[in-house]
N, C-alpha and C positions, 0 to 999 in steps of 0.2 A: 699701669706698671704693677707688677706682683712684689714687694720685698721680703727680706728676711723680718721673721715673727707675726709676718700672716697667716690665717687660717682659711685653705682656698676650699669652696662648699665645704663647710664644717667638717670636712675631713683630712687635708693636706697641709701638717703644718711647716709653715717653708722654714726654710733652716739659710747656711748661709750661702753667697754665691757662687756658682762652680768653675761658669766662663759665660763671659758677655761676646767672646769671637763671633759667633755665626752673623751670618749677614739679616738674618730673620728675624731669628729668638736668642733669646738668652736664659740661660737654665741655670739653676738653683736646687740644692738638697732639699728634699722633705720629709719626712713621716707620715706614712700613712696611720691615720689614728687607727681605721678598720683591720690595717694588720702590720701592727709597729714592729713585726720579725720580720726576719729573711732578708734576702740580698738589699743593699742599699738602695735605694729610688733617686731618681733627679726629674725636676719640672723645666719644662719649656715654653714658654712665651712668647708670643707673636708681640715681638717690641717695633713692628710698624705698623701705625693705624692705619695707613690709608688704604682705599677700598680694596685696592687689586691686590696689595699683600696680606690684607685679612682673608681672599678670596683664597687666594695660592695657602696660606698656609692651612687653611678650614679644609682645602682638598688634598693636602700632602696628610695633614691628621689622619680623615678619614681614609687614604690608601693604605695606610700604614696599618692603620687598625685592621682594618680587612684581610691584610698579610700576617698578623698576628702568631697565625701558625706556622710561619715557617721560621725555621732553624737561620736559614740564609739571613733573613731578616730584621733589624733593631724592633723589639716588640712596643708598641704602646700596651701598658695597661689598662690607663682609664684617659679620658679626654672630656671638654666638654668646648665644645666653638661658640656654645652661645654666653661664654662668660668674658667678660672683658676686661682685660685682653684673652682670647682665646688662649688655652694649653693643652698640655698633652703632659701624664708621665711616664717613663720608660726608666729601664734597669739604668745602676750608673756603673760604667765600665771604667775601672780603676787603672788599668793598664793602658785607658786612653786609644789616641789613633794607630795606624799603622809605620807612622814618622817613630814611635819608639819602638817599632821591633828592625828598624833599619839596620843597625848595629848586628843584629842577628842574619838578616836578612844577607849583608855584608859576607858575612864571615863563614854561619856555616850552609853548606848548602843544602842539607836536608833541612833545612829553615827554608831556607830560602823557596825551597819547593814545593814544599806547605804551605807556606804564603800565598802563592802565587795559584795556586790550584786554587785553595780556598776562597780568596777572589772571584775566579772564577766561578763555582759555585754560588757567589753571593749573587752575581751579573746574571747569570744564567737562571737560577730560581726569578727573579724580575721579568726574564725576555720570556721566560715562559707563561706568564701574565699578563704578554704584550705590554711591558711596562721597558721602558730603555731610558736611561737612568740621566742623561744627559751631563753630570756633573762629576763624572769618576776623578779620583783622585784619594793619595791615601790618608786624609783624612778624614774622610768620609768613609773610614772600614774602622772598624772598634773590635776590640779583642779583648778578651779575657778570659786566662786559662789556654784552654783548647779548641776554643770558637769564637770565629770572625765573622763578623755580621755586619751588613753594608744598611747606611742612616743617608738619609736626607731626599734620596730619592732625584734630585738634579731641582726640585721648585725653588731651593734659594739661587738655583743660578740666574732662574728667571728674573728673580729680583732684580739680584746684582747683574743687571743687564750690560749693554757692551758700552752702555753710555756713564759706567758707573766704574770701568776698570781702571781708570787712571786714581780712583778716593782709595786706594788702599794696596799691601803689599797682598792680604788675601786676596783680591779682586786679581792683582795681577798674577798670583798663581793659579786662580781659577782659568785664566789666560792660557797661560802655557799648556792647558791640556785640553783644549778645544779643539775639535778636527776643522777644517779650513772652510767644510758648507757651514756652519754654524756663521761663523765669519761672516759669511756670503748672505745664506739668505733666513739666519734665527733658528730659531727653534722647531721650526716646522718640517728642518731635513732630519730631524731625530732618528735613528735606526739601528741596527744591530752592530753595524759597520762602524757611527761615530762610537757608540760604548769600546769596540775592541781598538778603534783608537786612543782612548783616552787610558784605558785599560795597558798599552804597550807606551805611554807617556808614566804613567805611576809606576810599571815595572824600571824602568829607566831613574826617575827620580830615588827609589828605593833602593837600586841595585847604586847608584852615585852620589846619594846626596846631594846630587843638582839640581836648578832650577832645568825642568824640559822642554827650554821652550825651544831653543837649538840641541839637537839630539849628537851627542859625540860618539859615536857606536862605538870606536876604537879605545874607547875609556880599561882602562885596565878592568876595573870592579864588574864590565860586563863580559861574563862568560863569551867566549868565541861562538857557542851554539847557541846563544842568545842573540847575540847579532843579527840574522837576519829573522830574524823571528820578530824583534820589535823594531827593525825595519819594514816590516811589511804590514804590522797593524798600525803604523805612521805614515803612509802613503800617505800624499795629498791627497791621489783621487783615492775615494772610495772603493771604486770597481776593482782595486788594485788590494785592498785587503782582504784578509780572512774574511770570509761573508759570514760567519757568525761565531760566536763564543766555544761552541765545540767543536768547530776547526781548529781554531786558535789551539783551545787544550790537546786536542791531537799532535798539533806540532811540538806544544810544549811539554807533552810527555816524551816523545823520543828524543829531543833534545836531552831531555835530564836522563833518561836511560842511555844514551853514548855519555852524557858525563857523572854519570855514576858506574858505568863499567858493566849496566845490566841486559840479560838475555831479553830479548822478545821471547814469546810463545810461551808454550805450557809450563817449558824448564824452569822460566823465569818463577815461575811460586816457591819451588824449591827454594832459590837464593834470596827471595826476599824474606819467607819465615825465618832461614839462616839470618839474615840479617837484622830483621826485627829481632829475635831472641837475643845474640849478640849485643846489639844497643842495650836493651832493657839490661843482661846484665851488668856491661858497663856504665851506664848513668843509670839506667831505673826509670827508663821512661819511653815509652810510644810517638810514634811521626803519625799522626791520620791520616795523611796522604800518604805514606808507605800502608800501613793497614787495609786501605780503603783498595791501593792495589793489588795489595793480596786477595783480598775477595774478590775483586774482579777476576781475576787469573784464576785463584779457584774453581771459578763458573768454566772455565774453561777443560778442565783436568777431567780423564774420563775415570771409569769406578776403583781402577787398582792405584791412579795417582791421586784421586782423590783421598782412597782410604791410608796411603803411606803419609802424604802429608798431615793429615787430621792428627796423627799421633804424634806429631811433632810439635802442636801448637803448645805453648808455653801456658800456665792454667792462667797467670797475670791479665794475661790477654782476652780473658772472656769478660771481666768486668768494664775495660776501658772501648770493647766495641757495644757493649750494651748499654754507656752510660755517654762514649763519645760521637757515637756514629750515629745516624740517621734511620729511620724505620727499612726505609730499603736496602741496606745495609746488612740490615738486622735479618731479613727476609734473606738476603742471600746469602748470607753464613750460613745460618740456619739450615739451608737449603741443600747447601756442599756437606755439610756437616752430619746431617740424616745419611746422606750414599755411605760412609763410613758406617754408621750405625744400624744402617740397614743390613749389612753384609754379615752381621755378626760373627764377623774373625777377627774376635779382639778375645781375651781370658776372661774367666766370671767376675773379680775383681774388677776389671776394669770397668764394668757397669757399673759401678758405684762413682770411679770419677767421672762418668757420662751424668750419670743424677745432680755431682755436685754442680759440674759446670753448667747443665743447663737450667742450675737452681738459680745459677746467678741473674741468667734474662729472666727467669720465672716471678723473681721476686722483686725483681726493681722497675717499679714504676714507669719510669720512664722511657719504656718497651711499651708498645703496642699491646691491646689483649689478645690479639689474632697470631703474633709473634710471641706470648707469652706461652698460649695453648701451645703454640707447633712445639716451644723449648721442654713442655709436658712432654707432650706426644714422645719427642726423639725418648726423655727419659724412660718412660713406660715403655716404648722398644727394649729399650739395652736391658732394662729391667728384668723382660719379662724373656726375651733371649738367651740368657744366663744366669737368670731364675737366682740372681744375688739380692736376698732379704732386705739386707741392706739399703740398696739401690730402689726397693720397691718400696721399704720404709720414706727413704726420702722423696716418692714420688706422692704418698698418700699423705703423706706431711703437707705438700704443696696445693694439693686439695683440700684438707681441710683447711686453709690460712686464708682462703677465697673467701673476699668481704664486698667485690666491687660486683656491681648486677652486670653490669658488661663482662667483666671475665668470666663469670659465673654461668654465663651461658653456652659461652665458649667451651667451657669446660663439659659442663651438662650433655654437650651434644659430644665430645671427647668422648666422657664416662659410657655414652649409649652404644660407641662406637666400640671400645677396645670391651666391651659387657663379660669378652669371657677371659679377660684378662684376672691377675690380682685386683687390679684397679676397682674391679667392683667389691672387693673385700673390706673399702675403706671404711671406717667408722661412721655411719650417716648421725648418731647422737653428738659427736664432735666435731661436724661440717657447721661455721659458721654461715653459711649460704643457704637459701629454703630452695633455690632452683636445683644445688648441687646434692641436698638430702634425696630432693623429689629425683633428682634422677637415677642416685643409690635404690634408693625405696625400687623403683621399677626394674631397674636390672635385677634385684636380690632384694624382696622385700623379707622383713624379721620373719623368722620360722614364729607360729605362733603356739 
């Protein structure tokens, strides 16, 4: 057992208990001594000794670890299986499972849509690891903020085997969202098909606050164009469902496009920036599944619709896809976003709000550095198109503030690239980076 006011390997000091529910472990606050700031921590404990759940939870650890880098993902930060009891810690998500955005989920429906996409995304980041989760259900998805992230991986269902659903109410709503081979023949019919069943059992519990184990499709709370949609990831037979997760979202985007009243095809980008602007200025805030559809559709737009829309994007908007969205994302904004910049039919002013917004991905972190270079690049375009001082101030600003050796190289190869741009005008004594001097120094070494 772990309790509160121990110190786990001289560095975790546990604090008090969070929740003993899980059928596995039971997690507890800590501090990490090595780094007592930043987002809060909670610890998890493998609270059953015997072999096969110390086995199961020592493998669900290390899967988890291994997925670290995804977004979709619950991250472990540290672990250790040979301590006993084994743990694991991970971020503590304050906003809890997905049973408390129900109420949202209910009510409005661009929640609602977000949800369920995002999910999506969590399922699908897994299957594309050959990992299928066996346990879906929405307490197993943690939120907080603007990102949902899918935990447990299905090994406690293992535990809680089928000879173990009668000891508890959680056991028997792990119950209600079992596809029917499980039933039949365990865990060994696992596949893409049981996830998107279990997946249209949580859209149903979420969308009614009921238990799923008999599905009422006719329920008020579910949409008409939901209906058959989580009728068909509930088939008995398998063969009979979505054969995999991005079917499933194909259906359940044109669903929510007949019940939000939107165009398919290119036009559709028009109305959705119209509509993302709109929102933002009514509440002040972003849908990332709205976002996340505008960039798709962007990809779609050829050079004279790409460059009408680009001038319509609100500036709000460049920091919540740099800080909310995904690298791919990031790549493909980016991407629509240059054809506009390319074309250089905008005024000489306006290269400076091209500088400022792409200073936004430029400078935050949490951009890729290959996505940070392209956010350079675009700027030193518009810059050097419309020859606004300004613009080109704030592009050699961006250069000199390079302190990471990975951007720095990025850049370096950038700098040798635009050579006869401004760009090599920049101050190489005020380049914190020795790759980004050395590549000033060769473009334009100091007159002696």
């Amino acid at each position: 057992m772990i309790v509160p006011g121990q110190v786990i390997d001289g560095r975790f000091q546990v604090g008090e208990v969070c929740s003993t529910a899980g059928g596995m472990g039971s997690i507890l606050f800590v501090i990490d001594k090595f780094s007592p700031v930043g987002k809060p921590k909670v610890l998890k404990f493998c609270k059953d000794a015997s072999p096969g759940a110390l086995q199961r939870f020592q493998r669900e650890v290390r899967l988890m670890y291994d997925l670290r880098g995804s977004e979709h993902v619950m991250t472990v930060h540290h672990f250790n299986v040979e301590h006993v009891p084994p743990y694991f810690v991970m971020d503590y998500y304050e906003r809890g499972d997905l049973f408390n955005l129900a109420g949202q989920v209910q009510s409005d429906i661009a929640a609602q849509e977000w949800v369920f996409m995002a999910m999506l995304d969590c399922v699908e980041a897994l299957h594309a690891k050959g990992i299928f989760h066996r346990d879906i259900k929405p307490q197993n998805f943690l939120f907080d903020g603007n990102r949902l992230v899918i935990s447990d991986l299905g090994l406690s269902t293992e535990i809680d085997s089928l000879t173990r659903f009668t000891r508890s109410s959680e056991a028997w709503g792990t119950l209600a969202y079992l596809p029917p081979e499980f039933l039949n023949g365990g865990f060994k019919n696992a596949d893409a098909q049981g996830d998107v069943y279990m997946l249209g059992k949580a859209f149903y519990a979420l969308l009614t606050g009921m238990e799923p184990l008999l599905l009422q499709l006719d329920h008020p709370q579910v949409p008409r164009q939901l209906r058959p949609i989580i009728d068909r990831c509930c088939r008995p037979l398998k063969e009979q469902r979505y054969r995999s997760v991005d079917e499933l979202r194909n259906s359940l985007r044109h669903a929510y496009d007949a019940i939000n009243g939107r165009v398919t095809g290119p036009p559709s980008a028009f109305g959705l920036i119209t509509s993302i602007t709109a929102r933002f200025g009514a509440q002040g805030d972003f849908v990332e599944h709205e976002v996340r559809q505008f960039i798709d559709e962007l990809q779609g737009l050829d050079e004279d619709g790409t460059k009408q829309i680009c001038f319509k994007i609100p500036t709000e908007l460049f920091p919540f896809i740099a800080q909310q969205l995904p690298h791919d994302y990031h790549a493909a904004f980016l991407k629509g976003y240059r054809v506009m910049v390319d074309t250089g039919d905008y005024t000489w002013s306006y290269a400076e709000t091209i500088a400022k917004n792409m200073a936004v991905f430029f400078y935050d972190s949490q951009v890729s550095p290959a996505n940070r270079t392209e956010a350079l690049r675009i700027a030193i375009i518009g810059a050097h198109n419309m020859n606004r001082f300004a613009a080109m101030d704030a592009c050699q600003a961006m250069v000199i503030s390079v302190d990471d050796d990975e951007l720095a190289q990025y850049v370096h190869d950038l700098i040798i690239e635009y050579r006869d741009t401004f760009i090599a005008d920049t101050d190489q004594n005020a380049c914190r980076s020795i790759a980004i001097r050395n590549a000033l120094f060769s473009v334009k070494p100091p007159e002696s």
